[in-house]
C-alpha positions as MATLAB code, in Angstrom:
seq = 'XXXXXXXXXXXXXXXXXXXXXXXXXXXXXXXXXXXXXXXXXXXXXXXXXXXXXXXXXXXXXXXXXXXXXXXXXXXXXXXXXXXXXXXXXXXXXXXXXXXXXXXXXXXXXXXXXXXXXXXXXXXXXXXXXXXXXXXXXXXXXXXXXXXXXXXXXXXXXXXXXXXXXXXXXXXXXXXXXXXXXXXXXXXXXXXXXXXXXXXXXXXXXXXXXXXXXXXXXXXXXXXXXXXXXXXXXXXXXXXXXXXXXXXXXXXXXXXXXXXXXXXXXXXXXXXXXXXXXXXXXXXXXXXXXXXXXXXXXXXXXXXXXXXXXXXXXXXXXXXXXXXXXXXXXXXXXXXX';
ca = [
     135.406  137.222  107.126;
     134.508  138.804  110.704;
     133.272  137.120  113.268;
     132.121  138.094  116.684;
     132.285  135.974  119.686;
     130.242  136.730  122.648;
     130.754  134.694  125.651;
     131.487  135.393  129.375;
     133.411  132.042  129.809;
     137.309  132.449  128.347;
     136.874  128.626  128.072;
     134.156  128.481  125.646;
     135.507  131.530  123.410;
     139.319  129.970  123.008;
     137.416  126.424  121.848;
     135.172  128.063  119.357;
     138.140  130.468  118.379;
     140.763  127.579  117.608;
     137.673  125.345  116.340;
     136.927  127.954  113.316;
     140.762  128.894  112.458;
     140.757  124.860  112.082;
     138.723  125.079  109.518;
     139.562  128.521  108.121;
     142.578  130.199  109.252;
     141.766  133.433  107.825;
     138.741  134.022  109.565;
     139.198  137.187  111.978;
     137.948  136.263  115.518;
     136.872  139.387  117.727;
     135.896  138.398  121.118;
     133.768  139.893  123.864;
     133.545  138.897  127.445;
     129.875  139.807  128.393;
     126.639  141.486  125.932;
     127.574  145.344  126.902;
     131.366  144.679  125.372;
     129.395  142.688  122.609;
     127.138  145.524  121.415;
     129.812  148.014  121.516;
     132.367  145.979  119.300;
     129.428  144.982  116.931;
     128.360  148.397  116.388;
     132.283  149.519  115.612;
     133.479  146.299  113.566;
     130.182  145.358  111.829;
     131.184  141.708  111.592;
     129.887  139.222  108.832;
     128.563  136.901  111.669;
     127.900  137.000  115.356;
     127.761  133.882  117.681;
     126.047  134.921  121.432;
     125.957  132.781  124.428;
     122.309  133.180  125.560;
     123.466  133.653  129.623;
     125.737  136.470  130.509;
     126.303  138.944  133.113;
     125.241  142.879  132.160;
     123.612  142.551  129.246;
     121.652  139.048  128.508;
     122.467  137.000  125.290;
     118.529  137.693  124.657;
     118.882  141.561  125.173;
     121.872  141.752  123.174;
     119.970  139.795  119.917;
     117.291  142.172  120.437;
     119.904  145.122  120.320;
     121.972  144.277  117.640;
     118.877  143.513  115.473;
     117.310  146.880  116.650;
     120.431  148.596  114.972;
     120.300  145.868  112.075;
     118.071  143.731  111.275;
     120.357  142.104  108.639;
     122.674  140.892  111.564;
     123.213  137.019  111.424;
     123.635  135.683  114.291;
     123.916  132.140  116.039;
     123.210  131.850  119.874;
     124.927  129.595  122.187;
     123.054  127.887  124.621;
     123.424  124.756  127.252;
     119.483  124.533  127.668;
     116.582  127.104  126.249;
     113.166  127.318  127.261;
     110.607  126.551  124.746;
     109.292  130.478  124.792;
     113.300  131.699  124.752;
     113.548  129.603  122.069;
     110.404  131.319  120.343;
     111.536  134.368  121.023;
     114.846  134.698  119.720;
     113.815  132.818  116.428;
     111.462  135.917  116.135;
     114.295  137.885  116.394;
     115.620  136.299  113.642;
     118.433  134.277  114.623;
     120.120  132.141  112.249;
     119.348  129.233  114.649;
     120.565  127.786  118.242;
     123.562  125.960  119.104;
     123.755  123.748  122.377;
     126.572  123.363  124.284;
     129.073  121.777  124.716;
     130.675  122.558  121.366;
     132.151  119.883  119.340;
     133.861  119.773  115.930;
     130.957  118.608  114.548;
     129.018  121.730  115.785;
     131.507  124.491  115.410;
     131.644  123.169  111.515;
     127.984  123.751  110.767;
     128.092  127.287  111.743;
     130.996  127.434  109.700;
     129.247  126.019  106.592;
     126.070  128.547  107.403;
     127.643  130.972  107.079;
     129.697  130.661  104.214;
     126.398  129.106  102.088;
     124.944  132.334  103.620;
     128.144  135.014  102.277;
     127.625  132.625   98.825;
     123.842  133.598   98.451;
     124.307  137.237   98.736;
     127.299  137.843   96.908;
     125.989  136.097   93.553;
     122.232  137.212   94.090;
     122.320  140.157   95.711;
     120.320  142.769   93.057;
     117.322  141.851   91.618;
     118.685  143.314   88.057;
     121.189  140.430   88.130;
     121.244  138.820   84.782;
     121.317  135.383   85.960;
     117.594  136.145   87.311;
     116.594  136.385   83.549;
     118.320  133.537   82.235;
     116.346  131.382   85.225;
     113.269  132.840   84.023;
     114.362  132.194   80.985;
     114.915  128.324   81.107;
     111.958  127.771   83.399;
     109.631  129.546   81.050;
     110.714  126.961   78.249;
     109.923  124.471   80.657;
     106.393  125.544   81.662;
     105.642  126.026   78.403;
     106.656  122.492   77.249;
     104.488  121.730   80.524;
     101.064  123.460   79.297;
     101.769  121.986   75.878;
     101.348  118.516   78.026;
      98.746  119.017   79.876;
      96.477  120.868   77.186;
      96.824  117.427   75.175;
      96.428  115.559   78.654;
      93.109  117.440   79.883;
      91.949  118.297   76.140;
      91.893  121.992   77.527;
      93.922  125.193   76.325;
      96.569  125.300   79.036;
      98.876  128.529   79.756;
     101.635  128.818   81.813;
     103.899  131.471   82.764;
     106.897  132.128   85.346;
     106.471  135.933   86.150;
     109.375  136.235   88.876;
     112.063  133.829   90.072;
     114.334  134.670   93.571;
     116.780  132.580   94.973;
     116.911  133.298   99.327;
     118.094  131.422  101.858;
     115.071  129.994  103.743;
     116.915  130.820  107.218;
     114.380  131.978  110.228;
     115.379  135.450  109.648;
     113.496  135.281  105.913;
     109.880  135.955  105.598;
     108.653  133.521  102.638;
     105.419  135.428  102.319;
     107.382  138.715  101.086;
     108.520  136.671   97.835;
     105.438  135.304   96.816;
     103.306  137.766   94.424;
     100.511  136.776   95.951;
      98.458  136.361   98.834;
      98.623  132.988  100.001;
      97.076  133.041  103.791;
      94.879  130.126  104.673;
      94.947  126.720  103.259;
      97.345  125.517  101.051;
      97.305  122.798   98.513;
     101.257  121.073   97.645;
     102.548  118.756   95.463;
     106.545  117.895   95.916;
     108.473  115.567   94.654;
     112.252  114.946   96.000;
     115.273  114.666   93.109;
     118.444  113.151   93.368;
     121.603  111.744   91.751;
     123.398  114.809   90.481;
     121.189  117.351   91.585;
     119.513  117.367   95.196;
     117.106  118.785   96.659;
     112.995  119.085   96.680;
     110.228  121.125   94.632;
     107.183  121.785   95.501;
     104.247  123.240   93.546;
     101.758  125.366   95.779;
      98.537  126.951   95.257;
      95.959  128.237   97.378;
      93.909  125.380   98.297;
      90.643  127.593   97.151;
      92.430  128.331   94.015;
      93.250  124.661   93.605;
      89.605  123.467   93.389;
      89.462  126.173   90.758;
      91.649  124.063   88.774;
      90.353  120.633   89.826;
      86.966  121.522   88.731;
      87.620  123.093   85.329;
      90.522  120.382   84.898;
      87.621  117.469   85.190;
      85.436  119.372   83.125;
      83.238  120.588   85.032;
      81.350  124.253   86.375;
      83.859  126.583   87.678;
      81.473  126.304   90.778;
      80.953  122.628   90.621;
      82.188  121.652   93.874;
      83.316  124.417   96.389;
      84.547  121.788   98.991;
      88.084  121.947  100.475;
      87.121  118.536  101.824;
      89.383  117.001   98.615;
      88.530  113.383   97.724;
      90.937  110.881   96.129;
      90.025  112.188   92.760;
      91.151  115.406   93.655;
      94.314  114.172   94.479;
      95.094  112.341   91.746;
      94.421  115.379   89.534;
      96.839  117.586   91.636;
      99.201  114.738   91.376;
      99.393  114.686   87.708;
      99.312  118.335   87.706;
     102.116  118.871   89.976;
     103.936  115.972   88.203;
     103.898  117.674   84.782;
     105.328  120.840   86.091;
     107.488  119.794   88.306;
     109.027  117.413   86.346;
     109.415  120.081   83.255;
     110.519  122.134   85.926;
     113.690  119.778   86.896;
     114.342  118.692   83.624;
     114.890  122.184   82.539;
     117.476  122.671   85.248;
     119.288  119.563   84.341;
     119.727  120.499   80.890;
     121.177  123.232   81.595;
     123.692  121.736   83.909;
     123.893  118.889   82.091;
     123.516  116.879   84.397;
     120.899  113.703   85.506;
     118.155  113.869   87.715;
     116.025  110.917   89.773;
     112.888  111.807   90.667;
     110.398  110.206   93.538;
     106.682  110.460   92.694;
     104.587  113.398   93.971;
     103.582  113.728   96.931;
     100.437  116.127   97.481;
      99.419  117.293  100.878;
      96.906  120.274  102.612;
      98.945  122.674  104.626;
      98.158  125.580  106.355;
     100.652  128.544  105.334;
     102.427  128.591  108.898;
     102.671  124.346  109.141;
     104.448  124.902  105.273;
     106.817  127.247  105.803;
     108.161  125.843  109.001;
     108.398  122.524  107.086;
     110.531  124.928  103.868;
     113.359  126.579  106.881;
     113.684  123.275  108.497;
     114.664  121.622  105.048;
     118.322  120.222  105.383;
     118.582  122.362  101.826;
     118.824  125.926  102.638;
     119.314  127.484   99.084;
     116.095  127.998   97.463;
     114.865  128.890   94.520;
     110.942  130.845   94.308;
     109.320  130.730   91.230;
     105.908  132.657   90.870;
     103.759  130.797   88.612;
     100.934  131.884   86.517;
      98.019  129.221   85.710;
      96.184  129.680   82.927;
      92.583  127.748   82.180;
      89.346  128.107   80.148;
      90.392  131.917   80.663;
      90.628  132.078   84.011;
      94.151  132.710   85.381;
      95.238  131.170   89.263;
      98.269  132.336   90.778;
     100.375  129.657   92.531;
     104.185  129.284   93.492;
     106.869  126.675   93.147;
     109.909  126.126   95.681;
     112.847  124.157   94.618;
     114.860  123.651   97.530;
     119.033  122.735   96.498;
     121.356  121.709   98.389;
     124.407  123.992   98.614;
     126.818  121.924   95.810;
     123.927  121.762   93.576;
     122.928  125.502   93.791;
     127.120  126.263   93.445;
     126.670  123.882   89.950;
     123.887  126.530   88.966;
     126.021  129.638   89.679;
     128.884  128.158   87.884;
     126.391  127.693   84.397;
     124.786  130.862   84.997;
     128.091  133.084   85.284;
     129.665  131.525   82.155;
     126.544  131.943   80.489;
     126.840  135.868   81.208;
     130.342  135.800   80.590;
     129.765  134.394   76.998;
     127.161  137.063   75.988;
     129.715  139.759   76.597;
     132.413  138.637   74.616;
];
């Protein structure tokens, strides 16, 4: 793995240097003294990684993001920084940085960068194509489990229930990933979440979201009422309850799927539902401490009328290596 140090201090690039060949010695370390040398030696070497002070002679650590991501947008890189203004900060994330370091650097530091970008390298070498196989043995799995699901909650609501998985992605919900451009959907506005937090041998969080609009769909034909009953977004304790028992049916199909298939056991918090707006959500999804997820595109099906939602299962990065491990025997077995 390449990675690009850009620093004007010799101080700063020998400590991060020795700090990552600590924790993997066969890293290869090219260093550049100001953002001019940086953009020429990215543009020649096309590292894996790039970590950027944010003040250096020249060429700025802010220019130089801007640059490299000009000439691709697929670079990741980390900037270094001692103190950032609030609308720096804005802007670089914007950029699509991977995030922001302060200085000084520490062990500590120097070994979550490490682990970033290795979980990132991990993401895209066993999910890169969207033909991958392991795609439809998710969908797969997770369609047994919605079904199982609508089977409950048809007996539940004494309603004919469908539900469907269309799509599943896994990303890594990093700054430099737009959310929106997995979901099949539009889902601007108001949202409406359930989520529930598992742990034990799997960790991680799910969430269940639908359109807060399309969620009083649901609410209203799921208490038996007129499709046009209440149009209120102005949800009452009722309403929550129902989403609640909604969200906890799927969700907790949903998980026990996955730990069948790993074999493994899950603990599970009760839901949690809460209004969002799309921006206020997403934040809350990249700032997870668990920055494999999985997107599921989920198809609602009731009294005939169909409402598209979503479900996000955040993992941490053991528990989505446990799922990569199943998934590539299980493609390993069907071509022997």
């Amino acid at each position: 793995m390449k990675i690009l140090i850009v620093d004007d201090s010799k101080f700063s690039q020998k400590l991060l240097s020795n700090l990552l060949k600590e924790l993997d010695e066969d890293l290869e370390i090219i260093l550049a003294n100001d953002g001019r040398e940086g953009l020429e030696k990215f543009k020649n070497i096309r590292p894996d990684c790039s970590i950027i002070d944010l003040l250096m002679p020249t060429i700025d650590g802010r220019e130089l993001v801007k640059l490299i991501k000009k000439y691709d947008n697929n670079a990741k890189i980390f900037v270094l920084t001692a103190d950032v203004q609030k609308n720096v900060k804005r802007e670089m994330e914007q950029c699509g940085i991977i995030s922001f370091i302060n200085k000084p650097l520490d062990r500590e530091k120097v070994k979550s960068i490490y682990l970033t970008i290795k979980e990132e390298s991990y993401v895209e070498d066993n999910f890169e194509h969207d033909d991958n196989l392991a795609y439809d043995i998710l969908k797969e799995f997770f369609n047994i489990a919605v079904g199982k699901a609508a089977d409950l909650l048809s007996q539940m609501l004494n309603k004919r229930i469908l539900l469907s998985i269309p799509s599943v992605k896994i990303i890594k919900t990093s700054s430099q990933v737009n959310i929106k451009d997995y979901f099949q959907n539009s889902f601007d506005g108001t949202l409406m979440v359930s989520s529930i937090s598992f742990q034990k041998d799997i960790k991680g969080l799910a969430n269940l979201i639908f359109p807060a609009k399309k969620m009083r769909t649901i609410i209203n034909l799921s208490l038996g009422e007129n499709l046009h009953y209440n149009s209120s977004l102005d949800f009452t304790e009722l309403d929550f309850d129902v989403t609640k028992e909604i969200g906890n049916v799927i969700l907790n199909s949903i998980m026990g799927e996955m730990g069948n298939l790993l074999g493994k056991d899950l603990e599970y918090t009760l839901p949690d539902v809460q209004v969002f707006n799309l921006e206020e959500f997403l934040k809350r999804i990249r700032e997870s401490k668990y920055v494999n997820s999985l997107i599921l595109n989920i198809s609602f099906t009731i009294k005939d009328i169909n409402v598209a939602g979503a479900i996000i299962v955040n993992l941490s990065i053991d528990s989505f290596k446990d799922i990569m491990k199943i998934l590539k025997g299980m493609e390993e077995d069907l071509y022997e």
